[in-house]
C-alpha positions as CSV (number, residue, x, y, z in Angstrom):
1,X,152.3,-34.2,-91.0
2,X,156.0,-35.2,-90.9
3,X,155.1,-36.3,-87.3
4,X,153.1,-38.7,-88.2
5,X,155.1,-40.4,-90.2
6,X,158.4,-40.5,-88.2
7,X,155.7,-42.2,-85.4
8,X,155.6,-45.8,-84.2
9,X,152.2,-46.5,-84.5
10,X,152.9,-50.4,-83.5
11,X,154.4,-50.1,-80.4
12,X,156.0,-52.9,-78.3
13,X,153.9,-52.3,-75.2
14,X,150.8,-53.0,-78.0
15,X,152.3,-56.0,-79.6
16,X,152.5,-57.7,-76.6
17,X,149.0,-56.5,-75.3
18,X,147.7,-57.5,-78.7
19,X,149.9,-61.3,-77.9
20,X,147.9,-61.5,-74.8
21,X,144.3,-60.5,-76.0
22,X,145.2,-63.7,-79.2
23,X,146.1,-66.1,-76.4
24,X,143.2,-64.8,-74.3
25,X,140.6,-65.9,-77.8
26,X,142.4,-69.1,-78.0
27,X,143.4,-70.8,-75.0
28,X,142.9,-74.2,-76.3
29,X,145.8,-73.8,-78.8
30,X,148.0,-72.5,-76.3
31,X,146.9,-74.9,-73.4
32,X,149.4,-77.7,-75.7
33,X,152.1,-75.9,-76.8
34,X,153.5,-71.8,-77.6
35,X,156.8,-70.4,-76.6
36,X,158.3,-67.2,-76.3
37,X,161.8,-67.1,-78.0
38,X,164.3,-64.6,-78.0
39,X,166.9,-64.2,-80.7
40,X,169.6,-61.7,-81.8
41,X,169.9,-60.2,-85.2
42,X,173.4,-58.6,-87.0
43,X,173.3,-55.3,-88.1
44,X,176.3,-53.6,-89.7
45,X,178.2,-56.3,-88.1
46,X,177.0,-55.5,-85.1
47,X,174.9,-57.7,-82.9
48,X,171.2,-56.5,-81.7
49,X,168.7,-57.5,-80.0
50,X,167.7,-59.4,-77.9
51,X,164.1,-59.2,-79.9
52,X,161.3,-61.6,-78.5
53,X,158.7,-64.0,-80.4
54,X,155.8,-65.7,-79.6
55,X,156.4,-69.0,-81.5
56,X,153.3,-71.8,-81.9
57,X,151.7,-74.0,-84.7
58,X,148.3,-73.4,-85.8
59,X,146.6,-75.8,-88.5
60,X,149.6,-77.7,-88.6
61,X,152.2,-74.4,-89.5
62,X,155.0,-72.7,-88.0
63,X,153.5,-69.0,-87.0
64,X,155.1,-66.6,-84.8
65,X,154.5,-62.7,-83.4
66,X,156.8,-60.3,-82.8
67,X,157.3,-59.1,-79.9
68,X,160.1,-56.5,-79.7
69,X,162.9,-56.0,-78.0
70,X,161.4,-54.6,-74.4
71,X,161.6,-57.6,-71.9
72,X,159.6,-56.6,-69.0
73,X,156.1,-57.1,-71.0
74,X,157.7,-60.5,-71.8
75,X,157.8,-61.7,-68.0
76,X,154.1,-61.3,-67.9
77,X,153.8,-63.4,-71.2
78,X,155.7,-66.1,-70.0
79,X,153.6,-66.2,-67.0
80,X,150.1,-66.4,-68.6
81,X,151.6,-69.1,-71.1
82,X,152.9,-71.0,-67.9
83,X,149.6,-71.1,-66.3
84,X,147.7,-71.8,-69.1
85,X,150.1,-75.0,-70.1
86,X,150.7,-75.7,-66.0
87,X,147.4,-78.4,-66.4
88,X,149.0,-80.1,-69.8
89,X,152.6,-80.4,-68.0
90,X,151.2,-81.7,-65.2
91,X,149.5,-84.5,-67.2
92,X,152.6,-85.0,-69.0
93,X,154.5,-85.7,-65.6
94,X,151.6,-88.2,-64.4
95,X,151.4,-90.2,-67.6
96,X,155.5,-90.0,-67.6
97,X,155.7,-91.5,-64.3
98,X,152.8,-94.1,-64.5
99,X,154.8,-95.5,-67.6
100,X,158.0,-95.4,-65.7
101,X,155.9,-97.0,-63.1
102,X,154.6,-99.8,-65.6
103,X,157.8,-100.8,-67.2
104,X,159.4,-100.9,-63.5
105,X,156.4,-103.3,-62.3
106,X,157.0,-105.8,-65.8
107,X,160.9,-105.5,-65.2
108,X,160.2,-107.0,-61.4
109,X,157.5,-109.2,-62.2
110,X,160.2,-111.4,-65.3
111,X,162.6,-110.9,-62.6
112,X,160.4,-113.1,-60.1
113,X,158.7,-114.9,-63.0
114,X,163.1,-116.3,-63.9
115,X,163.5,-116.9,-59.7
116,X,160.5,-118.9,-59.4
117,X,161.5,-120.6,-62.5
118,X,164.6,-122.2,-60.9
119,X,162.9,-123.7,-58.3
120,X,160.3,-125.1,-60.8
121,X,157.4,-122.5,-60.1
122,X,155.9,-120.0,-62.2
123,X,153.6,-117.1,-62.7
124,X,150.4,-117.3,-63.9
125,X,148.7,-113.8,-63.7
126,X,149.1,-112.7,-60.0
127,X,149.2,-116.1,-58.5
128,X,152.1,-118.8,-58.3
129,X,151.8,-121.8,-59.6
130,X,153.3,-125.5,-60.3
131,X,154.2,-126.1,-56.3
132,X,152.6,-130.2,-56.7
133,X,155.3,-130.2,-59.2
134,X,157.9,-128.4,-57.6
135,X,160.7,-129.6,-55.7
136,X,159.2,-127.4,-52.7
137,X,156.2,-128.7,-53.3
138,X,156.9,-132.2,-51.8
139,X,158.2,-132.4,-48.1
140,X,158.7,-135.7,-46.0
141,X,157.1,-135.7,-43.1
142,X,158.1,-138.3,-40.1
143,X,157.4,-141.5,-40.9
144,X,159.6,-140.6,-44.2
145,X,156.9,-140.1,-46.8
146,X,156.2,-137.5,-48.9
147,X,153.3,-135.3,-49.0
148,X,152.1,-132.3,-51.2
C-alpha cells in the first residue's frame, strides 16, 4: 500500500508519449505554430532543471504540457514538430522572398522610371514612352532635317 503511494504514476517517458499521441490528433494546430521550451526553476536557492514544455495556443490561449526534465524523449519531439511545421516554414520562406523579390522589382522599375525621366521618357506599364517628344526622339539626318 505505502508503495503505491510513494509511485510516479505520471512518468516522463508517458508525458511525452502522451505529447506525441495530442500532436498526432491534431496536426492542423501544430502544422502553424508549438514549441518545446526548456526552463530552470530555484529550489532552496538552488537552481534545477532543465524541465521541458510543450508551449502552443489553442482557441486563441496560452497552453502548455509538461514535459519533464529527461531530454532524450525531447529530441524526438522536436523532430515530429519540425516535420510537421517543415511545409508552413517553407511557405513562409517563398512568400518572404517573393515580397523581397516585389519590392526589389518596384525599387528598380522608379529607378529607370527617374533615368528615363531626364531624358524626357517615361514608363507607362512595361513599355517606354514619350520618344516623338524626347530629345532622342528627333535625329537629323543628311540633308540637315529632322525626323522622328
Amino acid at each position: 500500500m505505502a508503495d503505491s503511494i510513494l509511485e510516479k504514476r505520471e512518468c516522463v517517458d508517458q508525458k511525452v508519449r502522451r505529447a506525441l499521441e495530442f500532436i498526432e490528433r491534431q496536426p492542423d494546430l501544430f502544422r502553424m505554430q508549438g514549441s518545446v521550451q526548456k526552463s530552470w526553476r530555484r529550489y532552496q536557492g538552488q537552481r534545477t532543471g532543465p524541465y521541458f514544455r510543450l508551449s502552443f495556443r489553442q482557441e486563441g490561449r496560452q497552453r502548455s504540457i509538461y514535459l519533464g526534465a529527461k531530454s532524450d524523449d525531447i529530441v524526438l519531439l522536436r523532430r515530429v514538430l519540425h516535420e510537421l511545421q517543415n511545409e508552413t516554414r517553407m511557405a513562409r520562406t517563398v512568400a518572404r522572398s517573393r515580397k523581397e523579390t516585389r519590392q526589389a522589382l518596384r525599387r528598380a522599375r522608379a529607378e529607370l522610371n527617374e533615368n528615363l525621366q531626364s531624358i524626357g521618357l517615361f514608363m507607362k506599364g512595361g513599355e517606354v514612352r514619350g520618344w516623338k517628344s524626347s530629345v532622342l526622339g528627333t535625329s537629323t539626318n543628311r540633308d540637315g532635317e529632322s525626323s522622328p
